[in-house]
C-alpha positions as CSV (number, residue, x, y, z in Angstrom):
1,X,-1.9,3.2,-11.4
2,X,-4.6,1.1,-13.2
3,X,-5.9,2.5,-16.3
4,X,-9.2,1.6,-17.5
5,X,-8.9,-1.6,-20.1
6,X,-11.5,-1.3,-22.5
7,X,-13.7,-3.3,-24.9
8,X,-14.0,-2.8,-28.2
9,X,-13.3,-6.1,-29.8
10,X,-13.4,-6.7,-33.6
11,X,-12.4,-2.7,-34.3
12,X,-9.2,-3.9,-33.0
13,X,-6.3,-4.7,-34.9
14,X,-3.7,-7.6,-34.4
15,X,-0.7,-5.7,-33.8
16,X,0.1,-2.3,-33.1
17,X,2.1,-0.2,-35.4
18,X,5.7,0.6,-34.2
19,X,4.5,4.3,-32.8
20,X,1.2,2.7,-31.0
21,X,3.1,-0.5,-29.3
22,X,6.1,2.7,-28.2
23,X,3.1,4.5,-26.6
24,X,2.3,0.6,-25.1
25,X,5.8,0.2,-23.6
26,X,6.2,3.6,-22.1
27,X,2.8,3.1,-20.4
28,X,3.9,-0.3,-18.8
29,X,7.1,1.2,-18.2
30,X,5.8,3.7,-16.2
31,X,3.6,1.3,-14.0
32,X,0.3,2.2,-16.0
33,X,-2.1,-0.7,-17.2
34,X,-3.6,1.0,-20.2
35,X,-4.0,-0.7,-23.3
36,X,-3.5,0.7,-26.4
37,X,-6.4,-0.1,-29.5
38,X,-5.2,0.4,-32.8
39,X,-8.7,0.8,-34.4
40,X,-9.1,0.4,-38.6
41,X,-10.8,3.7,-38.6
42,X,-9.2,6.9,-38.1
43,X,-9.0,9.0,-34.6
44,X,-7.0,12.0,-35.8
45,X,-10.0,14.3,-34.8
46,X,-11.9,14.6,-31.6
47,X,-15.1,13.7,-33.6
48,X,-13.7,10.6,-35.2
49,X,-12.1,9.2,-32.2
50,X,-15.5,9.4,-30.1
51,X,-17.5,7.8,-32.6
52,X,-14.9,5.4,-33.2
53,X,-15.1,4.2,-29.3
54,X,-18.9,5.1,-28.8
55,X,-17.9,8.2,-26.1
56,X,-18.5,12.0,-25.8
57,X,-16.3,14.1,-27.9
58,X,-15.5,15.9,-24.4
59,X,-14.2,12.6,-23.3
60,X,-11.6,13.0,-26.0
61,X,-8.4,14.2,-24.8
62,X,-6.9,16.4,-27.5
63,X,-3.0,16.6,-28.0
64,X,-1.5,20.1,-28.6
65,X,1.3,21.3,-29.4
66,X,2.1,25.4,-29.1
67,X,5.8,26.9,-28.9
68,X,6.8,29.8,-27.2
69,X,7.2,32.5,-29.8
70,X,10.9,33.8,-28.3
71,X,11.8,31.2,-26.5
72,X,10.5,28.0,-29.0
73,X,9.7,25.6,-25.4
74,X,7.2,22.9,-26.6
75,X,4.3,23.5,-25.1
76,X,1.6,20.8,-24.7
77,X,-2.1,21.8,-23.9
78,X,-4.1,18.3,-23.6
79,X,-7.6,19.3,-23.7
80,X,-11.3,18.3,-24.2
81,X,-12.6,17.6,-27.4
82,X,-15.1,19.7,-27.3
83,X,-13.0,23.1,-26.1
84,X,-11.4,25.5,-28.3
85,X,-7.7,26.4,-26.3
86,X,-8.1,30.1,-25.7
87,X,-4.2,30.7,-26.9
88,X,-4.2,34.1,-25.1
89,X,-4.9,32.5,-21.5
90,X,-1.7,29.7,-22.3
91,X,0.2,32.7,-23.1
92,X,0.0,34.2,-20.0
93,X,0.6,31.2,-17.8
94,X,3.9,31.1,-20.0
95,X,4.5,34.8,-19.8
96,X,5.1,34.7,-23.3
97,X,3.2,34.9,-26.6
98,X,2.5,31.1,-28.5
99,X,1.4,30.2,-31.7
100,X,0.5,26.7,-32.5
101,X,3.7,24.3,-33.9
102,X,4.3,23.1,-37.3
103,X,4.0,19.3,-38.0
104,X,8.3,19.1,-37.9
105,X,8.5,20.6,-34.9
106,X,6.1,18.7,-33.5
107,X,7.7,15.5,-34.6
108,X,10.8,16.7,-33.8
109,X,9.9,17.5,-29.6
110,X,7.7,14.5,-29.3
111,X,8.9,12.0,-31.7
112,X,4.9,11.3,-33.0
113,X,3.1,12.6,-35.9
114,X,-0.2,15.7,-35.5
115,X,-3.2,13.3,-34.8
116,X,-1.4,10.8,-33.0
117,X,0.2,13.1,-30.4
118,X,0.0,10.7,-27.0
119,X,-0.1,12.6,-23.5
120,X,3.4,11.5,-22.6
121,X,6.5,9.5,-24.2
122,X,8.0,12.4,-25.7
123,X,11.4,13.0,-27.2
124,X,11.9,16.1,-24.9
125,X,10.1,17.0,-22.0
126,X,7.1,19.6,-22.5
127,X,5.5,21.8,-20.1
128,X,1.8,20.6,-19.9
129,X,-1.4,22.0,-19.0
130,X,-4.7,19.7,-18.5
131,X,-7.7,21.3,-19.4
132,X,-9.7,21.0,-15.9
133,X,-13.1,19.7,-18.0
134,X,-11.8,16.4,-18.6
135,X,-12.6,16.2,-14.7
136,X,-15.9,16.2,-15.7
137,X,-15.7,12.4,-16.7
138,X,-14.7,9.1,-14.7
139,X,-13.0,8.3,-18.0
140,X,-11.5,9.9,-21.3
141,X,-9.5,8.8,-24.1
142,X,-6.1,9.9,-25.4
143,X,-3.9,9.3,-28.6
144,X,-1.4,6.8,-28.7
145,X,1.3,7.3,-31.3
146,X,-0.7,7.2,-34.8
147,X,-4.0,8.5,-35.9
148,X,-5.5,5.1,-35.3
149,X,-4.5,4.3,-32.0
150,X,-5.7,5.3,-28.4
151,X,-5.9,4.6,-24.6
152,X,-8.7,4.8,-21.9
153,X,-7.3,6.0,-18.6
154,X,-8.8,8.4,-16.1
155,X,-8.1,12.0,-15.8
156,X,-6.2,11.3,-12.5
157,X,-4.2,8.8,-14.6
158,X,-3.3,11.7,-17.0
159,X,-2.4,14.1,-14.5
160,X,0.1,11.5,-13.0
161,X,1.3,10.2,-16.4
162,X,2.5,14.1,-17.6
163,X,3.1,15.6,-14.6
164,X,0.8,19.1,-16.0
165,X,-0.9,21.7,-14.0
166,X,-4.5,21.1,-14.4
167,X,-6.1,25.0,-15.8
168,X,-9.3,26.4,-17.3
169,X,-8.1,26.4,-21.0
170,X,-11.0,28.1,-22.6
């Protein structure tokens, strides 16, 4: 379960922030050898955080948090950052409309802020999806805890780390 230990160096901060070295312990925990960067510029976006680490916005594994509209399950859709979640498509594989969750429900199910939203070490377990295109790299890049922090691990990694059905999201 080795992740992929990267090396960025001076963009690195000392210590992480309480959220990012949370995301760091539930990784060990659960036998994966990522490490966590907290970088001094932001990540929140799939932009910023693949200029930040010198990769391909599609390398960029976007966070997202929908609800059910009836039932309000947390549903997490971790994407490429470069597609646009066709919400229609989630619906169906939930057999119920979603709409995308407000920032205090999001906290509230996974216990991190929008922009920060890690692929796993939630509060509650979500259902996941895993948009299949992050297949199309050896490695991608996820969030871990805070707008400034993130992990390299391998889409493999990912799938074992949240336990999602891998789908066409777009």
């Amino acid at each position: 379960m080795n992740c992929i230990v990267p090396a960025i160096g001076e963009k690195m901060t000392n210590e992480l922030s309480p959220s990012a070295h949370r995301v760091q312990t539930t990784l060990l925990e659960h036998g994966f050898n990522c490490t966590v960067l907290e970088l001094s510029e932001s990540t929140r976006t799939a932009k910023e955080a693949a200029q930040a680490v010198g990769c391909q916005v599609g390398q960029i594994v976007k966070s997202l948090v929908f609800k059910g509209k009836k039932s309000q399950t947390p549903i997490l859709v971790v994407a490429s950052g470069s597609n646009r979640v066709n919400e229609a498509k989630i619906s169906k594989m939930v057999s119920e409309p979603i709409k995308m969750a407000h920032a205090d429900f999001v906290r509230k199910k996974t216990g991190f802020a929008i922009g920060g939203v890690p692929p796993l070490g939630h509060f509650e377990k979500l259902v996941t999806f895993i948009d299949e295109d992050l297949f199309e790299y050896d490695d991608i890049w996820a969030a871990a805890g805070n707008p400034r922090a993130l992990f390299k691990l391998t889409p493999d990694n990912l799938v074992e780390m949240t336990g999602g059905k891998v789908v066409s999201v777009i």
